[in-house]
N, C-alpha and C positions, 0 to 999 in steps of 0.2 A: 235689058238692065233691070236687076232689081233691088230689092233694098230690105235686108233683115235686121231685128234688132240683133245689138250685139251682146254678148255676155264675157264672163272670164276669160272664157276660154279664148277669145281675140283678142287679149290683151298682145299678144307678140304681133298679131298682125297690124294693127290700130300703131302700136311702134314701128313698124315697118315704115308704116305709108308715111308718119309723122318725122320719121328721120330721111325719107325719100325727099318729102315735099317742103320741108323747113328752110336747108338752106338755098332749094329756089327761088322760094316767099320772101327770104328777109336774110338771104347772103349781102344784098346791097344795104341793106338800112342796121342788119345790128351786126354787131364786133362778134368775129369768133370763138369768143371768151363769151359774151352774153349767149350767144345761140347755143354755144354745148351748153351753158347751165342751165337755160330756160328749158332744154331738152328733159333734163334731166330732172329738173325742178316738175316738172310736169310730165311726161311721159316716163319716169324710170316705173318697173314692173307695179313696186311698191304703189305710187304716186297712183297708178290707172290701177290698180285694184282699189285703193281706199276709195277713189272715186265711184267708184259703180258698185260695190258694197256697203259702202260707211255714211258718203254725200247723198247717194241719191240719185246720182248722175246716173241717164241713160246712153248710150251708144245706137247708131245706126250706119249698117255698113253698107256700100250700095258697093253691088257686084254685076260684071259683065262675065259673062262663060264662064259662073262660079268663081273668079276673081277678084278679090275686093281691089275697088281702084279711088276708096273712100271713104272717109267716116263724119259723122254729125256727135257730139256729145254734148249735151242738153240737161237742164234742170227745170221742174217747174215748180213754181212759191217760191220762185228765189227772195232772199232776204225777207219770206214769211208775205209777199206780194203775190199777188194775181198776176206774177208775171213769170213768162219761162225765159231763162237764160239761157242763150247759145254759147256755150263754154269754147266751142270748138270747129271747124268746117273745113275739111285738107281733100283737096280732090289730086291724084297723081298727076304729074306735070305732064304725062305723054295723056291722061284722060282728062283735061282741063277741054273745055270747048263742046263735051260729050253728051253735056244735060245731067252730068251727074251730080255738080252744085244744086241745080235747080231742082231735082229729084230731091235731094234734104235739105233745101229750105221748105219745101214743099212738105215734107213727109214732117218737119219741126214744125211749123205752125198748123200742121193738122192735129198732132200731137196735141198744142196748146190749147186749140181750140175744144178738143175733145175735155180736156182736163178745166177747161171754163177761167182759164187766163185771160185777162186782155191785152196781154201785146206779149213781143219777142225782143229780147236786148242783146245785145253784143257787145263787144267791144271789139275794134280793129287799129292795129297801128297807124299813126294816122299819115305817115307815106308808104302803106300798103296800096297798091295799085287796087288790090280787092274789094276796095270799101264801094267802088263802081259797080262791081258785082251787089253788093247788096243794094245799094241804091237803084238799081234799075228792078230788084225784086220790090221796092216800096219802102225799106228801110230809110230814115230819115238822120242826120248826128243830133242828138238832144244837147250832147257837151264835150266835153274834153276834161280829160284827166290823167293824170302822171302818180303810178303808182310805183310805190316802192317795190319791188321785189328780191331783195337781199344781196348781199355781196358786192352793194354799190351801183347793181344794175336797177334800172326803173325803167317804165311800159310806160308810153309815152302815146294813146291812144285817143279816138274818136270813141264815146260811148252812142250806137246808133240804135233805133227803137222803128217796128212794124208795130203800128197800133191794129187790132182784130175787130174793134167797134163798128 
């Protein structure tokens, strides 16, 4: 298994994985109406270009036999802090169990730490089974917050924080 940063040019793959693994993640928890817009809202071509050209945001893909089975997308100084943001973490549902999470959380707070952030923030919905996944890697929830994201739909998450200190 390994793990390259990602560029433009994986924009179609990074959709791939994201439209593979979405409605496994959160077919139970959000409406089919919400999942295709948040899809779209976020992963349409447009959306993951502005992000890794215009934001800031980086990509990392972790690959088995040259296969991407994942991606991390990350910012660091978010909100102008010494802190990197985890925008993102999708591992495919058939390589969920693999170490391929642990691989980018891993490869992300090396990142961070490289860059002299103290800490990593996320956000995860907060009846995502996932958020055990990060909890067992050290991540902590600091809060809760319900954000609006258009069209009547709102993100109803745990905001969770790895301090690097």
């Amino acid at each position: 298994m390994i793990l390259r940063e990602a560029t433009v040019r994986d924009v179609p793959v990074i959709r791939a994985i994201a439209h593979a693994t979405w409605p496994v993640a959160y077919g139970a928890i959000l409406s089919p109406q919400q999942l295709r817009y948040m899809l779209e809202l976020m992963y349409s071509e447009d959306a993951l270009l502005e992000q890794l050209t215009v934001k800031g945001h980086r990509y990392a893909l972790v690959l088995l036999d040259d296969v991407a089975q994942g991606f991390a997308g990350f910012e660091h100084g978010f909100n102008r802090l010494p802190i990197t943001r985890l925008h993102k973490l999708y591992v495919l549902p058939s390589a969920q169990g693999s170490g391929a999470g642990k691989r980018m959380i891993d490869h992300v707070v090396a990142r961070a730490r490289d860059h002299g952030d103290i800490a990593v923030e996320l956000n995860v919905n907060r009846f995502n089974p996932a958020r055990t996944f990060y909890e067992r890697h050290g991540f902590r929830i600091i809060r809760d917050e319900e954000i609006d994201i258009g069209s009547g739909f709102v993100m109803d998450d745990h905001v969770m924080r790895l301090d690097l200190r």
